[in-house]
C-alpha positions as CSV (number, residue, x, y, z in Angstrom):
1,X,0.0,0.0,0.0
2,X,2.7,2.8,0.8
3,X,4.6,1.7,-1.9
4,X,1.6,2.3,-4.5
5,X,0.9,5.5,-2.8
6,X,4.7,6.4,-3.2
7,X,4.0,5.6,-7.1
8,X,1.0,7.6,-6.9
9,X,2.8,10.7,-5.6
10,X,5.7,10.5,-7.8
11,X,3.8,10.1,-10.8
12,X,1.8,13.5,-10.0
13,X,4.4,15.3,-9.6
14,X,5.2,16.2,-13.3
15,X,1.7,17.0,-14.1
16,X,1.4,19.2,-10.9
17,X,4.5,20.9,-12.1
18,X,2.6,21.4,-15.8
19,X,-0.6,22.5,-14.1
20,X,1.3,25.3,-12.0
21,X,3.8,26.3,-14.5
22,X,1.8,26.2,-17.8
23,X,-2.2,25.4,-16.8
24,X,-3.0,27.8,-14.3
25,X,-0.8,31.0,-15.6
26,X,-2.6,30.4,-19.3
27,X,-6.4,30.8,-17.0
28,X,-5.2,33.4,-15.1
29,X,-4.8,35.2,-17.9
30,X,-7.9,34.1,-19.8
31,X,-10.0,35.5,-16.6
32,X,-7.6,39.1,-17.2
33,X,-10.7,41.3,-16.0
34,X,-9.4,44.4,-17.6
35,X,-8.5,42.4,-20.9
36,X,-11.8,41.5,-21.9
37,X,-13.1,44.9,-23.0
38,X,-9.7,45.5,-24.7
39,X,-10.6,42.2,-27.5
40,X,-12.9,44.4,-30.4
41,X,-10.8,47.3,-29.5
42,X,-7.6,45.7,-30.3
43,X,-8.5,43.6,-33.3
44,X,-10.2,46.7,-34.6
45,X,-6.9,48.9,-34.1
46,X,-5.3,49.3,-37.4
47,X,-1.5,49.6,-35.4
48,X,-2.3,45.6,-33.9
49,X,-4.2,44.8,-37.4
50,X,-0.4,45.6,-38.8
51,X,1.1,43.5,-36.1
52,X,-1.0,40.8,-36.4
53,X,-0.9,40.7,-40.5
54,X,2.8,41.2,-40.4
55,X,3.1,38.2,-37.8
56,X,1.2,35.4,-40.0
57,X,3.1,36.9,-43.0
58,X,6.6,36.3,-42.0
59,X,5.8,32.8,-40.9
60,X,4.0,31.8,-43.7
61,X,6.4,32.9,-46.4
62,X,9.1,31.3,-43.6
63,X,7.5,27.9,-44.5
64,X,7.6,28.7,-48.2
65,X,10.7,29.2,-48.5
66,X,12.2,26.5,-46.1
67,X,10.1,24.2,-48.2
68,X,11.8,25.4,-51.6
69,X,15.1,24.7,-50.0
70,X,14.6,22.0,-48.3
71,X,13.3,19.2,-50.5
72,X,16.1,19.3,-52.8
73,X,19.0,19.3,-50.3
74,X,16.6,16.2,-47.9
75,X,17.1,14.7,-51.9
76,X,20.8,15.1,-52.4
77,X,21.0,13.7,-48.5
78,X,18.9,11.0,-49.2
79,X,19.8,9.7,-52.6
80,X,23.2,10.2,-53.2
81,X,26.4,9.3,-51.4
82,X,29.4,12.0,-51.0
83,X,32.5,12.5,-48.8
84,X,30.9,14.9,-45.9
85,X,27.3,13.6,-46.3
86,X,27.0,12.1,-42.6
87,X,28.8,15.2,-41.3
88,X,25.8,17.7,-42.5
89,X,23.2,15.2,-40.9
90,X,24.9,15.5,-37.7
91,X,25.7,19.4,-38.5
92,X,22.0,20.1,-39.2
93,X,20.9,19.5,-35.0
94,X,22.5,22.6,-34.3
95,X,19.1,25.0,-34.7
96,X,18.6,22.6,-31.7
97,X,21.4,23.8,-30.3
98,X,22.4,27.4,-30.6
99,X,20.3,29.9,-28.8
100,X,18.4,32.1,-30.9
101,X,20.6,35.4,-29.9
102,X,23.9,33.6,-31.9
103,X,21.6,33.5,-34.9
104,X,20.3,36.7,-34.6
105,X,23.9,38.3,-33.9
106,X,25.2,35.8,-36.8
107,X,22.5,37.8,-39.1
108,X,23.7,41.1,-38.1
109,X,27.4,40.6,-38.5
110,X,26.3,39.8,-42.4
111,X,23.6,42.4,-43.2
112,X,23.2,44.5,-40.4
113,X,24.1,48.3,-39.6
114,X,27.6,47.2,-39.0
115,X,27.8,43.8,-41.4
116,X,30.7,42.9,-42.9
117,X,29.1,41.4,-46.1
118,X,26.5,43.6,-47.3
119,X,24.2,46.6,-45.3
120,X,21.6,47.2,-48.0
121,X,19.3,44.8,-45.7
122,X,19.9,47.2,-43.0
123,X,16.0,48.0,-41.0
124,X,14.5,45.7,-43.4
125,X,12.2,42.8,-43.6
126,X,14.8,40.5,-44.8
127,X,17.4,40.3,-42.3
128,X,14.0,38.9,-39.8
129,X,13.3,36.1,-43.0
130,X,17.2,35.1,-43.5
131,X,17.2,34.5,-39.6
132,X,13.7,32.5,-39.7
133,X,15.3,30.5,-42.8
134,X,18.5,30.5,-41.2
135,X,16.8,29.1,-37.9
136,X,14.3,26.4,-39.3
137,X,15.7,25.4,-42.6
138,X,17.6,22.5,-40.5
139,X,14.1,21.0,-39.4
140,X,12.4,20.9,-42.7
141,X,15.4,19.4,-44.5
142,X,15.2,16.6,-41.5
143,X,11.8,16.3,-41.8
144,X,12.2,16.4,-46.1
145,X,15.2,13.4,-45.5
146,X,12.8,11.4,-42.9
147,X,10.2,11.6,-45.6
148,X,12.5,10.3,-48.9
149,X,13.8,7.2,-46.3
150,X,10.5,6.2,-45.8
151,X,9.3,5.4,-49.1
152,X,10.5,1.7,-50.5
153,X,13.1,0.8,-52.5
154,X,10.9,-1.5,-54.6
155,X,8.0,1.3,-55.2
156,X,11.5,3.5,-57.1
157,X,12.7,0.8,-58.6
158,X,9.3,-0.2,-60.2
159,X,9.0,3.0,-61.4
160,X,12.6,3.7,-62.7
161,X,11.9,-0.2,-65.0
162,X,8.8,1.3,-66.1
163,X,11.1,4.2,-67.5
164,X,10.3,7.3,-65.2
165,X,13.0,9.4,-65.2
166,X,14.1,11.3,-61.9
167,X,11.6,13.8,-61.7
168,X,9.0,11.7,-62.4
169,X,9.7,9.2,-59.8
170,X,9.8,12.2,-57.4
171,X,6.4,13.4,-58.5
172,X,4.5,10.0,-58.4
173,X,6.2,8.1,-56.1
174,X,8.0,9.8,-53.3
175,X,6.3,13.0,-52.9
176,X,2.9,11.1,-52.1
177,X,5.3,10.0,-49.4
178,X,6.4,13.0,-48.5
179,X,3.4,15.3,-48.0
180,X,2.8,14.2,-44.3
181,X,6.4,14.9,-43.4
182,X,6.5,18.3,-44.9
183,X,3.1,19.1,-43.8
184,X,4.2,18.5,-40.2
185,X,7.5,19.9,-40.5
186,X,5.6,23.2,-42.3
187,X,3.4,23.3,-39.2
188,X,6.2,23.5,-36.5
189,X,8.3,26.2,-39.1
190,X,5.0,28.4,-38.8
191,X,4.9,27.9,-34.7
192,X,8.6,28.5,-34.1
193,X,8.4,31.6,-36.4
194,X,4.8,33.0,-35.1
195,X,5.9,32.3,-31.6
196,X,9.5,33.1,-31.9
197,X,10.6,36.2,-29.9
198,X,14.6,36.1,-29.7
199,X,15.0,36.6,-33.6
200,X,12.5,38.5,-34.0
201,X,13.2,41.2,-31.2
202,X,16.7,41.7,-32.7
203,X,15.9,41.5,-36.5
204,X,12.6,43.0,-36.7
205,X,13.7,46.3,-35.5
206,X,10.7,49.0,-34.9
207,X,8.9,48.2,-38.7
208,X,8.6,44.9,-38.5
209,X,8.2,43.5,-34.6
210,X,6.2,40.4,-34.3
211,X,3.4,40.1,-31.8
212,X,6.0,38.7,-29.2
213,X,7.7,41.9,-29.5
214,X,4.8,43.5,-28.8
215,X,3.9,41.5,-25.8
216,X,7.2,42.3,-24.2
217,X,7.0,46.2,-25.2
218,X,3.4,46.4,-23.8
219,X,5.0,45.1,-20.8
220,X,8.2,45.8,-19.7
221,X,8.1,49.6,-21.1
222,X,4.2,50.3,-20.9
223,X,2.5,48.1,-18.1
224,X,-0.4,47.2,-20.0
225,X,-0.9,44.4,-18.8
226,X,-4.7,44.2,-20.3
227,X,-3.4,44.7,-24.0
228,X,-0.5,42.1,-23.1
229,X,-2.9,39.9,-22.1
230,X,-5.1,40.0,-24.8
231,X,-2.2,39.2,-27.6
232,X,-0.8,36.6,-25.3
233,X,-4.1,34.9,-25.9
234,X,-4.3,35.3,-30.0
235,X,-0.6,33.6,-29.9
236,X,-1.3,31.0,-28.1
237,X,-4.9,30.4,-30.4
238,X,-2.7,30.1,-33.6
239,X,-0.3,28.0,-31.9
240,X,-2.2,25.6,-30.3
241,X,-3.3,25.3,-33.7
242,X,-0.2,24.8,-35.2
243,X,1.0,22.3,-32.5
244,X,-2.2,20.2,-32.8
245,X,-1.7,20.1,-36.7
246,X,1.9,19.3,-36.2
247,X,0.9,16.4,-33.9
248,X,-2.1,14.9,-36.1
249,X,0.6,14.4,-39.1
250,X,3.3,13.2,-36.8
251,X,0.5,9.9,-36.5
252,X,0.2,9.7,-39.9
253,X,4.2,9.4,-40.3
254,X,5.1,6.3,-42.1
255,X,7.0,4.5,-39.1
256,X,6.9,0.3,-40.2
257,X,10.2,-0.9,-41.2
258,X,10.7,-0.6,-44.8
259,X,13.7,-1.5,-47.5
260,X,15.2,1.9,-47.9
261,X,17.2,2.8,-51.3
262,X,20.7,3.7,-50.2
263,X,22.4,6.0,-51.6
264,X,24.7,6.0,-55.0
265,X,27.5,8.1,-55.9
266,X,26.2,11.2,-58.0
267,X,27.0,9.9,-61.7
268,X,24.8,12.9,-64.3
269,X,25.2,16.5,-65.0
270,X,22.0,16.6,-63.2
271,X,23.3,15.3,-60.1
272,X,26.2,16.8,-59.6
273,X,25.0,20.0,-60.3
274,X,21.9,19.5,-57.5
275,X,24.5,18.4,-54.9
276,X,26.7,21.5,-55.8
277,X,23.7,23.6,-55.2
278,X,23.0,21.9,-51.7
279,X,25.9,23.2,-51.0
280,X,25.8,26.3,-52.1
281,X,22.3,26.8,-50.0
282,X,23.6,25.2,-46.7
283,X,26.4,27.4,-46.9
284,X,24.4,30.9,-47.8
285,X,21.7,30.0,-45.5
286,X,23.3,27.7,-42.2
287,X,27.0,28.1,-42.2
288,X,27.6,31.9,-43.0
289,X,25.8,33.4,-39.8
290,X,28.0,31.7,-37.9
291,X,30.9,31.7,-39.5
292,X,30.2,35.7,-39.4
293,X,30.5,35.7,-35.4
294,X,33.7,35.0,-35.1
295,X,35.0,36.9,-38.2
296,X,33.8,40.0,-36.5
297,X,35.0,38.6,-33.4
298,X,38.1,38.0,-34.2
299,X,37.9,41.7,-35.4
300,X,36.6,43.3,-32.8
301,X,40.2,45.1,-31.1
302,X,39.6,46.0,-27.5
303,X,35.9,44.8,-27.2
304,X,37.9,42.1,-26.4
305,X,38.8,43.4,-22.9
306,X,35.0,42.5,-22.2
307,X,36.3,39.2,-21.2
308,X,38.1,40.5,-18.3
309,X,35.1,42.6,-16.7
310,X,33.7,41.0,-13.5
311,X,30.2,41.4,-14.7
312,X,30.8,39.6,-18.2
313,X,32.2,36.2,-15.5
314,X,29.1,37.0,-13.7
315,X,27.5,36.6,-16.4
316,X,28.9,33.5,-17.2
317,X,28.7,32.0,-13.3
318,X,24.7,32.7,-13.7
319,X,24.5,30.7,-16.7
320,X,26.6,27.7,-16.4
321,X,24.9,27.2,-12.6
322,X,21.4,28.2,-13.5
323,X,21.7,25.9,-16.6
324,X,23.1,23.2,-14.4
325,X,20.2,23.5,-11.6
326,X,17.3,23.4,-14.0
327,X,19.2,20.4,-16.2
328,X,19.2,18.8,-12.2
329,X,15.3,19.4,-12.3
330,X,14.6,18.3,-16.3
331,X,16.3,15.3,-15.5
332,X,14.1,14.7,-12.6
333,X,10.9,15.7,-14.0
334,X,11.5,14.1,-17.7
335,X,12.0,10.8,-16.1
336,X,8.7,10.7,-14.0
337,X,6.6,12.1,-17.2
338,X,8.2,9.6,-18.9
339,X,7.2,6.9,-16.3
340,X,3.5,8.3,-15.7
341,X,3.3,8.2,-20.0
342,X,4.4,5.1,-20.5
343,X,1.8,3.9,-17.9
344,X,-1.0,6.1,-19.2
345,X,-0.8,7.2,-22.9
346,X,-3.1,10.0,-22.7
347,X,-0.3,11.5,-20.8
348,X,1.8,12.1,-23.5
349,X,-0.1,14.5,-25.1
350,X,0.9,17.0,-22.5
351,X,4.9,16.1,-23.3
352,X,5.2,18.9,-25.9
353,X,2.6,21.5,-24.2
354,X,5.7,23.8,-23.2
355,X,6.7,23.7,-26.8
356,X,3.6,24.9,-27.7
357,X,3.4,28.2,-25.5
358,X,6.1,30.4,-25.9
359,X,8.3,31.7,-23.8
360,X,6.8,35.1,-23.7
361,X,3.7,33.9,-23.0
362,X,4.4,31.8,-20.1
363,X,6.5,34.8,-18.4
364,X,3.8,36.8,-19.0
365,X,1.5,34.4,-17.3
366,X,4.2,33.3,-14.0
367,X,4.4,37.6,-13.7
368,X,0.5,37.5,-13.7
369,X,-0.2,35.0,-11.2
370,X,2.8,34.5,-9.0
371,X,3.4,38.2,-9.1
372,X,5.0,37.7,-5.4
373,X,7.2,34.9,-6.5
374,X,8.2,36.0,-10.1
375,X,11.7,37.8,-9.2
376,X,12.6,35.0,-7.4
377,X,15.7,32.7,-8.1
378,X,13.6,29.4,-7.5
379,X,11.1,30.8,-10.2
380,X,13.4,31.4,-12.5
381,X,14.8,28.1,-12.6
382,X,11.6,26.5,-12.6
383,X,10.6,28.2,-16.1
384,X,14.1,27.0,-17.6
385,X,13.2,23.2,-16.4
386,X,9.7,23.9,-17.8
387,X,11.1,24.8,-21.7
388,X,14.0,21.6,-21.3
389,X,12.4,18.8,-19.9
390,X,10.3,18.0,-22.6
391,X,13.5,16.7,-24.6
392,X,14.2,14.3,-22.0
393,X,10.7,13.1,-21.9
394,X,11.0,12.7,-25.3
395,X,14.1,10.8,-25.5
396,X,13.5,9.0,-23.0
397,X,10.2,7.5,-24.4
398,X,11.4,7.0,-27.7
399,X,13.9,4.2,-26.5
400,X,11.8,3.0,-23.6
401,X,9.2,2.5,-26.6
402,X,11.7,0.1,-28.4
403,X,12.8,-2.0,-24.9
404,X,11.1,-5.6,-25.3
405,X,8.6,-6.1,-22.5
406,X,10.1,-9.6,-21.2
407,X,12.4,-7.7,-20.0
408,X,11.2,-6.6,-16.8
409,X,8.9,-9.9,-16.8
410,X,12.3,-11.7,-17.0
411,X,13.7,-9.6,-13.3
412,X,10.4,-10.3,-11.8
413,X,10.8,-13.9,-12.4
414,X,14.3,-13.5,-10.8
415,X,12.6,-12.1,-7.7
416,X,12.8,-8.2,-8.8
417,X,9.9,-5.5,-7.3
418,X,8.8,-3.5,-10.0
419,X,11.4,-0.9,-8.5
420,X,14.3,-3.2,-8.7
421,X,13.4,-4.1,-12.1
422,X,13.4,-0.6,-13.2
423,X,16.4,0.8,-11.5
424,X,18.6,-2.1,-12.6
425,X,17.5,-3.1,-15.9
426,X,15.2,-0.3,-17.5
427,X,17.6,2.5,-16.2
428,X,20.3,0.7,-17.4
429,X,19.2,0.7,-21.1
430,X,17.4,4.4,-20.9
431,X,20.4,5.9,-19.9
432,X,21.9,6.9,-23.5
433,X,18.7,8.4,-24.5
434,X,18.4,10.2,-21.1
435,X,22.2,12.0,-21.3
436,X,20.7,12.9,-25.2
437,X,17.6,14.4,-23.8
438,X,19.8,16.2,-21.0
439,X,22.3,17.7,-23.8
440,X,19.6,19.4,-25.6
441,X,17.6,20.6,-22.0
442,X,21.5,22.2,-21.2
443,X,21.7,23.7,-24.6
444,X,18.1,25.1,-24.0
445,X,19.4,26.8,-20.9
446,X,22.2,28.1,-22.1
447,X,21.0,29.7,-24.2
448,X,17.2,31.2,-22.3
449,X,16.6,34.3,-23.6
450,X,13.0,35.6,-22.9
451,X,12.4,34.0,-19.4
452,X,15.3,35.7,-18.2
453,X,14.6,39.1,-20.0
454,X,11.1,38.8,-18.1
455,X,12.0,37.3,-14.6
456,X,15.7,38.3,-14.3
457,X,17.0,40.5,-12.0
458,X,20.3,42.8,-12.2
459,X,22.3,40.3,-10.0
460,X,21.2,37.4,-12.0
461,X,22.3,38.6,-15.4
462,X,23.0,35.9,-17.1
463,X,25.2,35.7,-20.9
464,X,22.3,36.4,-23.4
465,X,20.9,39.6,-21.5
466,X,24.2,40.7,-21.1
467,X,24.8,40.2,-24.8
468,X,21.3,42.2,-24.9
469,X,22.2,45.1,-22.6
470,X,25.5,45.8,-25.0
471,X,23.1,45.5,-28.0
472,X,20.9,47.9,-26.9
473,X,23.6,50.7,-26.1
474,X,24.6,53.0,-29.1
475,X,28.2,52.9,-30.3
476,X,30.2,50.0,-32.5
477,X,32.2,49.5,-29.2
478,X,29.2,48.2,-27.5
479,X,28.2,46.1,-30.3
480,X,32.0,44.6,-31.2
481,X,31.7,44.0,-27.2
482,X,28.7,42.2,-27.6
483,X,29.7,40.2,-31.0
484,X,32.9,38.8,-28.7
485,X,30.0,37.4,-25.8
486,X,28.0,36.0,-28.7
487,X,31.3,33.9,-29.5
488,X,31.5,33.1,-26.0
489,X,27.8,31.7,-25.8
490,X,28.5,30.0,-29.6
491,X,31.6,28.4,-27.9
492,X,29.3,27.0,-24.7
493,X,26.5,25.8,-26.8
494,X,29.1,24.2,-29.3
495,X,30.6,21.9,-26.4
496,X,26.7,20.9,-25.5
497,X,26.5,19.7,-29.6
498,X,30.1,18.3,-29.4
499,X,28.9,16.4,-26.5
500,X,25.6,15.0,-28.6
501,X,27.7,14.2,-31.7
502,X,29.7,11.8,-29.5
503,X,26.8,10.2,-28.4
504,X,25.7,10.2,-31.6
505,X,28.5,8.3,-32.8
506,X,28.4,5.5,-30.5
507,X,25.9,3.2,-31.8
508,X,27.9,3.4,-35.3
């Protein structure tokens, strides 16, 4: 009996944790008294109309283009073997990895006010859609390459004896295959753009802020907490949308095991000339950006004297030990989701709910109801484990998914509790896809940039709103100082991916 109530308890406590962190913020600010009245004004208000318009319109024609980019590089990936080709796979998880500030910095040092390449895209609309591309590219070529894996080797080589040429096979055999993927992968491209707020807040500049942007300005510089409120609610409408779509293709993913083609060794003109230009476009759109940090980093003269101020290793103590405190805590609370959802399947629904409600959103909603408790150190913490423990839930499931049941049968036989027969056999064989999960959550905190813009305080400045602060001041010394941070951030989140890409390679 106490040991089922111990169960009981433990298995609560990640869905107590949802309903306090996510649940209850989200209805606090649904029942905003003052924002009701504020709903025809603000959808009739041709400044929010703008906004709004401007918000759907970036996303949409994100998608678009990652779309048109991405199926022919998932193609070269998928059908055609070159020196390098298992390096971009791995290479393409860093969007997973690097915090949306490198990007945005990465985007400046190209085309912004002080870029090194070109400064015609200077206070315009495109340097917010190269960071969007530069951002979620990555996921639709995965999703693209998932897609051309999954359809059979027999279906392409049925149709290449009944003499369809390339294009034709693509047309009427794999991108029937395909549609669910993209369609899913199109669906999280429009979330992560309509929700995003890191990009967006240094790209967008005054003309073209997104709705996040908005949300933050209404707060932090205007107190309107009734207006806030309001938008909170229209982003979270559209993505809940989104992330429901995204979800309802995931189940319609082709996941059986199949005969894949393998890849061959580009032979045509036509080949050779599609991987050249997958090249070309993971180069313009992935690898400059970064590649641009530490030119102008390495440029940068006595900004480098930044990294000898106390408050830029204060900066650096704050993020390394809040990081490591809510990694503590995702590692914690992933494994009992993952427990309770393995038990109860309707449960994993609410895996991914913090990666459906943005950052912004769910600051805005901790500063609503725990007004007493939201510039406090324990709070703080508790939003980074909120937005990282999902990716050890997820791991975690995945493999525990694939773990034959006799397995435990077998320990019980041997005399095991249930307890023993997790912690020495289960735990055992989970514990690969737990240190993956736990990469990505550390990379996640790292790199936190709109929880701690919202909930920070002075003291607990961590590397991205120090990065910010420097940003915001006026002068090319202030920026060069905070181009050599954004290297420093760049140069912690690359030892979280280094550490993934070893785990990576293990299995091999």
């Amino acid at each position: 009996m106490h040991r089922h109530f111990t169960t009981l308890i433990l298995a609560i406590i990640p869905l107590l944790f949802l309903y306090y962190m996510v649940a209850a913020p989200l209805w606090a600010m649904l029942r905003y008294e003052d924002a009701a009245p504020l709903w025809t004004e603000i959808l009739h208000d041709s400044y929010y109309q703008k906004r709004i318009i401007w918000t759907i319109f970036q996303a949409a024609l994100t998608v678009a283009l990652t779309t048109l980019l991405g199926i022919p590089i998932a193609w070269v990936l998928a059908r055609l073997n070159f020196v390098g080709r298992k390096l971009i796979l791995r290479l393409l998880m860093l969007p997973f990895i690097m915090p949306t500030l490198v990007a945005g910095m990465g985007v400046l040092a190209l085309f912004g006010e002080h870029g090194f390449l070109w400064r015609g895209w200077a206070d315009t609309a495109a340097l917010l859609l190269y960071g969007n591309v530069f951002f979620n590219l990555p996921v639709m070529i995965r999703a693209a390459y998932q897609g051309f894996i999954a359809v059979p080797a027999n279906r392409l080589a049925a149709a290449q004896t009944l003499g369809a040429n390339t294009w034709q096979r693509f047309w009427h055999v794999e991108l029937p295959v395909l549609r669910t993927w993209l369609a899913g992968a199109a669906c999280l491209v429009f979330l992560y753009c309509f929700s995003g707020f890191g990009l967006a807040l240094l790209l967008g500049g005054p003309h073209y802020a997104t709705i996040e942007v908005e949300i933050y300005q209404l707060i932090a510089y205007e107190l309107n907490m009734a207006s806030a409120a309001v938008l909170v609610w229209l982003v979270l409408g559209v993505t809940a949308l989104a992330g429901i779509a995204s979800a309802w293709f995931a189940r319609h993913h082709n996941t059986a095991e199949i005969h894949t083609r393998q890849p061959e060794k580009p032979r045509t003109l036509a080949e050779k000339s599609l991987l050249l230009l997958a090249f070309s476009l993971l180069l313009l759109t992935c690898a400059m950006p970064l590649c641009a940090v530490f030119f102008q980093a390495a440029f940068a003269g006595t900004a480098w004297q930044v990294l000898w101020d106390a408050e830029t290793w204060a900066a650096v103590w704050n993020t390394v030990r809040f990081s490591a405190m809510a990694v503590v805590m995702a590692a914690i609370l992933g494994g009992l989701h993952a427990a309770i959802a393995r038990r109860f399947r309707a449960i994993r629904g609410f895996t991914f709910l913090p990666f459906m409600v943005s950052p912004v959103c769910l600051s805005f909603g901790v500063l609503l109801l725990y007004p007493d408790w939201s510039a406090t150190l324990p709070m703080l913490i508790a939003l980074y484990a909120l937005l990282a423990y999902p990716f050890v839930t997820k791991d975690i499931l995945a493999t525990w998914d694939t773990l034959p049941e006799n397995y435990t049968q077998a320990a019980r036989v041997f005399g095991a509790n249930p307890f023993q027969a997790v912690l020495h056999v289960i735990l055992p064989l989970l514990l690969p896809a737990m240190r993956r999960g736990l990469t990505l959550a550390a990379a996640t905190c790292i790199g936190e940039f709109a929880a701690s813009l919202f909930l920070s305080r002075p003291e607990w400045t961590t590397l991205t709103t120090l990065i910010y602060r420097y940003l915001s001041k006026v002068g090319s010394e202030n920026y060069h100082k905070a181009m050599v941070l954004t290297l420093l951030l760049m140069i912690l989140s690359g030892v979280a991916f280094l550490a993934l890409d070893s785990q990576e390679r293990q299995p091999e």
